[in-house]
N, C-alpha and C positions, 0 to 999 in steps of 0.2 A: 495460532491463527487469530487474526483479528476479527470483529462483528460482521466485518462485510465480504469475509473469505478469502482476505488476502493473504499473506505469508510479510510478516512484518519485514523490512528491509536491517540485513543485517551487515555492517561497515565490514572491508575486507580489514584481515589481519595487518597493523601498521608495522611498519618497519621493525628489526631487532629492538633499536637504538631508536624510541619514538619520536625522538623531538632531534636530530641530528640538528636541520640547523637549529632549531630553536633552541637546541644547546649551549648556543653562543651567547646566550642570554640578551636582556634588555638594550643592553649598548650597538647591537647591531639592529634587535627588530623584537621590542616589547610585545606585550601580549596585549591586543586592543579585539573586544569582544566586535560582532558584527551587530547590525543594528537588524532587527527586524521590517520582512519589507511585506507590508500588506495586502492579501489576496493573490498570494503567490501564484503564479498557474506556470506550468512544464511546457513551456514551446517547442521543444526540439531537443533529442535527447543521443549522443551520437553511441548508439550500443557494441558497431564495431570496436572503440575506443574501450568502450567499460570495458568489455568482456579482456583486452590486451592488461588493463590494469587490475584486474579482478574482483569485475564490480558485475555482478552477475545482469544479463539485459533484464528480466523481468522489473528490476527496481524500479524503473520508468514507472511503472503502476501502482506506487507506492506511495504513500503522502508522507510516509516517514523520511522519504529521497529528496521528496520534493524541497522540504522543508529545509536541510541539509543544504539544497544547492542557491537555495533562495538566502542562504545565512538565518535562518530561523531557527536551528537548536544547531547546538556544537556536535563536532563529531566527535564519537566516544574518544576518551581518555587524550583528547588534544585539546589546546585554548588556542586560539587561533592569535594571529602575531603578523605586525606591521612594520615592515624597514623603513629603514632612515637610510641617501641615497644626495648625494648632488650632482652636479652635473653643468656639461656647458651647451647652453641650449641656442642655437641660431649661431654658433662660435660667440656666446658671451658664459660667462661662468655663472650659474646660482649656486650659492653654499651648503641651503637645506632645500630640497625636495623631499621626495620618500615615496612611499605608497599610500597617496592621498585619497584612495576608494579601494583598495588592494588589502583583501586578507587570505594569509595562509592559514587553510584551516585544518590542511592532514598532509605527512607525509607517507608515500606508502610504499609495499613492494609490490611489483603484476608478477603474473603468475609464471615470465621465463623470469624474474629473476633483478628485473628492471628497476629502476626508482623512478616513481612519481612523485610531486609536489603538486597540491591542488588547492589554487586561489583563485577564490571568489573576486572579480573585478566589476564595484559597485554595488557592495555589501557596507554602506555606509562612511559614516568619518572618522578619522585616524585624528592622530598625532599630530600626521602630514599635509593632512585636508588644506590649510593655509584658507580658512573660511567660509571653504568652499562645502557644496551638500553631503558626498562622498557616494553619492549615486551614479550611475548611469544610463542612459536613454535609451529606449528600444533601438533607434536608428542605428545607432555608433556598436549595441550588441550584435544586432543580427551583423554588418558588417566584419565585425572580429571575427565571432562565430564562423562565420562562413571560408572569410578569406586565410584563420588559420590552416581549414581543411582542407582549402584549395592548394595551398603552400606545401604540405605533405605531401597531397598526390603526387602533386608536379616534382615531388622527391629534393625539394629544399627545406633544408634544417629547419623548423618553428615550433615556436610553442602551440599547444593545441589544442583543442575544443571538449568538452565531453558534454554540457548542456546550455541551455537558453533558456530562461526563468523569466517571466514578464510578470510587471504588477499595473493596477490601477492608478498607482499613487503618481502624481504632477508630481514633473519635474521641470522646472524655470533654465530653458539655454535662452535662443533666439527668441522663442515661442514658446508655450506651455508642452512639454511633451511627456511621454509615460516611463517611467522607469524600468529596467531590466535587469540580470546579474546573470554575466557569462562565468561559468566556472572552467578556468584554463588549464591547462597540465603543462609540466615542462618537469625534465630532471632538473632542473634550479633553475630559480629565479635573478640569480645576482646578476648584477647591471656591472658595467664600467665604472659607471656614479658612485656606486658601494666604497669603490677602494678612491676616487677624489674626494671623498666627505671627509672621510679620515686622515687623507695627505694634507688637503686645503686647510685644516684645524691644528695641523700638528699633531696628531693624536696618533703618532707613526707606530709605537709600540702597536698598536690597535688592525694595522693592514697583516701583521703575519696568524694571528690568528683566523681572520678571514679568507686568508689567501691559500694557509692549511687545509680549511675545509673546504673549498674549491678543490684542491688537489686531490685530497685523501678521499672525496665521494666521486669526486668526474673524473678524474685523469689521476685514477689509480696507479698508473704505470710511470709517473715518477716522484709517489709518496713514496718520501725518506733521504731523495738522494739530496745531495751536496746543494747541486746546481737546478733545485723542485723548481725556483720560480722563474729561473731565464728559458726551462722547459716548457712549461705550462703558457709562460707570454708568447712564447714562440710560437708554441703550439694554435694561441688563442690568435695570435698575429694572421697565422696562416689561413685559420679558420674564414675566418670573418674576410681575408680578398677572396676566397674562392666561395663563400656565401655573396659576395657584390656581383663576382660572376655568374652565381646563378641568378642572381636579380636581373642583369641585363640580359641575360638569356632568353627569357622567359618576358620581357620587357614592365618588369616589375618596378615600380614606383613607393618608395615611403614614404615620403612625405614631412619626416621629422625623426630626421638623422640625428638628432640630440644623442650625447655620450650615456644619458640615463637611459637610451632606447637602441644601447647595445648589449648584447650578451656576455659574459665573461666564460661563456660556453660554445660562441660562435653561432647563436639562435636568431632565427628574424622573432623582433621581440617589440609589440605594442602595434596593433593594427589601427591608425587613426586616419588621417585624409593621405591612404595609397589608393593606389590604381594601379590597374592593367591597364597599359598605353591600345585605345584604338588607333586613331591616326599617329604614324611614325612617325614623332620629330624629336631630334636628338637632344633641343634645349625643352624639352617637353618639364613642367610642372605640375606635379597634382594636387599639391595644398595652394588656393590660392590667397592664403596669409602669403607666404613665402614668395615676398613681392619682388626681393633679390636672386630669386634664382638657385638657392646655397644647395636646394636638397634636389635640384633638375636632373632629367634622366640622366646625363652623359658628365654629370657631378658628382654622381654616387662613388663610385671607384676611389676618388680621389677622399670624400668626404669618410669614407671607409677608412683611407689608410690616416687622415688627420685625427681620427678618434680614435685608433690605434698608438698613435704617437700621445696621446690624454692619457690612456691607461698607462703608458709606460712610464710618463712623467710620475703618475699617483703612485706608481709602484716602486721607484729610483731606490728608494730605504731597504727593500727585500733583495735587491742586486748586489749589492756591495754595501759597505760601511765606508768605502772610499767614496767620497762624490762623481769624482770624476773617474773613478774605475765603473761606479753606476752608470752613470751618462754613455760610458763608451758599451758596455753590456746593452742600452737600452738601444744606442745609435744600430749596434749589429743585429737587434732582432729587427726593427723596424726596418730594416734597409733588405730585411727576408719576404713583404710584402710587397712589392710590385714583382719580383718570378712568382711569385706563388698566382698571383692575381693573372697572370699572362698565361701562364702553364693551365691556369683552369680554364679562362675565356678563351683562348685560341682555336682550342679543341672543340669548344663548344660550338663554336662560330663551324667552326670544317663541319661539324656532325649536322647542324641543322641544311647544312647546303648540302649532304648524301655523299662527301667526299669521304673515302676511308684510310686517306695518311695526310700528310702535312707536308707540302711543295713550297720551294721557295715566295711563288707567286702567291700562291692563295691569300695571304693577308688582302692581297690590294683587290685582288675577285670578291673575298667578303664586305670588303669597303665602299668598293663601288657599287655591289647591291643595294648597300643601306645608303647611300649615297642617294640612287633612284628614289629609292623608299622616302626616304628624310626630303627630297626636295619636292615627290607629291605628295606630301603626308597620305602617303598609302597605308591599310590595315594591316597592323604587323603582324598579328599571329594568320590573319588570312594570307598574305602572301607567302608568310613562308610554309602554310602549309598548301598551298596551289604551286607550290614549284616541287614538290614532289610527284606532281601530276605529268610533269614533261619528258619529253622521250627523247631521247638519242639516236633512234633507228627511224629518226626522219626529219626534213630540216622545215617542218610546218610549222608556223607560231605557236607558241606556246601558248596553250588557253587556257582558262583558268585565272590564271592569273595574271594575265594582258589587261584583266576587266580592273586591276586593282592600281592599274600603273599610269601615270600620266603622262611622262616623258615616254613614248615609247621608242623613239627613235633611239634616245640611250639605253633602254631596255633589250630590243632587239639587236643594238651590237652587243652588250653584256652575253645574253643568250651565246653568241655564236663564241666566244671566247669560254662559259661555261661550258656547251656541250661539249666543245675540244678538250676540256681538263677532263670529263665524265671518259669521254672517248679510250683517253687517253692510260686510263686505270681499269678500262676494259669495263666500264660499270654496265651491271646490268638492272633495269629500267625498274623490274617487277620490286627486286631484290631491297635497289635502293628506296624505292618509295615505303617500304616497312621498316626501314631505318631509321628513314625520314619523321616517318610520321611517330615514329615511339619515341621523338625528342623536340616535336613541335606543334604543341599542344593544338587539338582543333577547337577545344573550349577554356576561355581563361573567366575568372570573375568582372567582367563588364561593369563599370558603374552604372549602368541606362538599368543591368538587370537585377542588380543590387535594391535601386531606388523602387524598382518594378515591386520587387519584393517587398520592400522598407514599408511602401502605399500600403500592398494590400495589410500586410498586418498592422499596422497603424488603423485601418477599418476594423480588426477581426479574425482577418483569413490567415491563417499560417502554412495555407497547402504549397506556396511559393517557393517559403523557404525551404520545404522537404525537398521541392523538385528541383532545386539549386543545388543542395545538399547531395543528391545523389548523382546530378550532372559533372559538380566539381571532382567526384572522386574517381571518375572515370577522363579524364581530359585530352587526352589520346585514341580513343575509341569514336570509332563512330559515328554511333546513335542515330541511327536515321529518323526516329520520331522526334529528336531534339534538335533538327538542324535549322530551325528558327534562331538559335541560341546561339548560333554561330555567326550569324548574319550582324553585317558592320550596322551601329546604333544610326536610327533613327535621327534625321536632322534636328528634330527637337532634343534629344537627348545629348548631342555632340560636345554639348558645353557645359555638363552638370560640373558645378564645381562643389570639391568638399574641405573641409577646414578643421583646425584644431580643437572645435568645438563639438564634445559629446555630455 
């Protein structure tokens, strides 16, 4: 017990094999210590998380943790390590990136059994830095932070959050702003980029070892066989359309679809200038660098399957020793990405409209909703969850969500062509609207409430972020004391834009 009666923080048990990847040694991701960050203080600390990795909740009260997640002293018996990583970023190719503020600093197991990796993001300068500080800003933390959690609830694949660590120390973007260090989890880290750094170099010997360990910790179930890696692309191919579907689902925005800020686990991976779409427009942008449009809402899908087609080119060497038996192995997995993408969005589109099978017509019913939507730029998650409000057993307007439509003339014939399909399946009104509503979130992360947030603790106050934090993990529910939060942004707020810059 320490002076002040605390119970010292004690690191969970790391892995069998401690250093799995770091096993791989220096040619994939050296050992580059963190830099200390001054005056560390514990913003936000996510304890359902710890307790799943088996990191016990009290550690929050611990300045032994604290220290740990600020990159302040190493975790026991690991050296913390930095990848090397390229990538093509805007559809141009850079050769070397890496993890230019990114340390791994433990690998671990939770307690059913799981594997964690936990890297500090803005724990200083790498290798990779490219002369840059290797810090990052409060603003751009609390955003990750936040919108990792929010991505989980909503039951899409991401890496994800375990604490928020702020310091005093200036940090030089735009402005002078404060420094922070999000500590993320993910069962791995490896990008797309991983396996181009190595193709683009020739250094081809070098993609089967990495591509090994991808297999043999995450997709156990085809270490060893013949055909490990036309499995695992497959596999990855598939991942990542039906991860785009649930992006449009949910009207989710990245922002910087770059191949370095994809998963090679199918993860939404790197949280910088996304959004949650308020008003519905289908060419909608949230980064506004992205003056061409490449990474816009209704470009995702496709920008999905063209970074799919990067890993597979990086890959070609692991397919075959025939070129063109490669190419033709790489043609067939890619060409498994648009069914995979259709087969997950369609459904998704039927489910949020309360429909319970899939009718010839419905495509063009969900079209022409978004149709209405997209030409008033109506709020998307508020209308669709106000169209669970509408009944069948009467042919009165729809309210609710009348308030959010502007064509209503095309709305109110939609309606009467919708009720008839509800009619039609015998829907019953109560039944559907709990269907409804358990796949159309009533709270998404709002940039109006983000910024809300970002203000106050940039003053001081971090009670924002806790009530964001416990808003986002519920996003289905309710909450009638939180139905402020629901409410379409503020005309001053309608046009925050954010950018590559954290």
């Amino acid at each position: 017990m320490s002076a002040d009666g605390t119970v010292p923080f004690t690191a969970p048990p790391l892995l069998p094999q401690t250093r799995r990847y770091a096993a791989l040694g220096d040619t994939y991701a050296p050992q580059v210590a963190t830099t200390p960050l001054p005056e560390p203080v514990l913003l936000h600390f996510n304890a359902a998380l710890a307790e799943e990795i088996g990191i016990e909740a009290a550690a929050a009260q611990r300045p032994e943790f604290t220290a740990l997640m600020a990159g302040n002293r190493a975790w026991p018996d690991y050296a913390s390590i930095s990848s090397v990583y390229a990538g093509h970023q805007f559809g141009s190719f850079v050769p070397q990136l890496g993890d230019g503020r990114a340390h791994l600093i433990a690998e671990l197991q939770g307690r059913d059994g799981d594997r964690w990796e936990l890297q500090l993001k803005g724990g200083g300068q790498t290798p990779w830095s490219r002369f840059a500080d290797g810090r990052a800003v409060l603003r751009s933390s609390i955003r990750e932070y936040l919108a990792s959690e929010a991505m989980h609830a909503l039951g899409i694949p991401t890496t994800r959050a375990l604490s928020l660590v702020g310091s005093p120390q200036p940090v030089r973007r735009e402005t002078i702003e404060t420094a922070a260090v999000v500590c993320r989890t993910a069962p791995g880290f490896i990008r797309f980029g991983h396996f181009e750094y190595f193709y683009y170099q020739n250094r081809h010997a070098e993609l089967k070892p990495l591509a090994d360990h991808v297999i043999n910790e995450h997709f156990p179930q085809f270490a060893g066989r013949e055909d490990r890696y036309q499995a695992w692309l497959t596999e990855v191919t598939e991942r990542t359309a039906r991860l785009m579907a649930q992006w449009q689902a949910v009207g989710f925005c990245h922002g910087v679809m770059n191949t370095d800020n994809f998963s090679a686990l199918g993860l939404t991976l790197d949280y910088g200038p996304y959004g949650f779409m308020d008003a519905f427009d289908a060419h909608h942008i949230c980064n506004h660098t992205d003056e061409g449009g490449r990474y816009a809402y209704d470009q995702q899908p496709m920008i999905g399957h063209w970074n799919c087609s990067r890993l597979l080119q990086a890959t070609l060497p692991l397919l075959s020793e025939q070129p063109e038996q490669a190419v033709e192995i790489a043609n067939s997995i890619l060409e498994r990405y648009p069914p995979a993408y259709t087969q997950a969005m369609t459904p998704m589109w039927i489910a949020k409209l309360g429909l319970r099978d899939l009718r010839l017509d419905d495509p063009e019913l969900v079209n022409r909703f978004l149709g209405i939507l997209h030409k008033g730029h109506s709020d998307f998650s508020r209308s669709f969850r106000h169209l669970a409000r509408l009944r069948t057993d009467t042919d009165a307007p729809a309210h609710g969500i009348r308030d959010e439509i502007a064509d209503l003339e095309a709305f109110d014939a939609w309606v009467i062509d919708y009720r008839a399909r509800l009619r039609s399946e015998s829907s019953d009104d109560t039944e559907r609207a709990v269907r409804m509503n358990a796949v159309n979130p009533k709270y998404v992360l709002r940039n109006h409430l983000l910024q809300a947030a970002i203000e106050q603790a940039q003053g001081g106050s971090y009670e924002e972020i806790d009530t964001l934090f416990k808003l986002i993990n519920r996003p289905f529910d309710e909450q009638p004391e939180m139905e402020r939060y629901a409410e379409e942004p503020p005309a001053s707020a309608r046009h925050i834009e954010v950018s590559c810059s954290s």
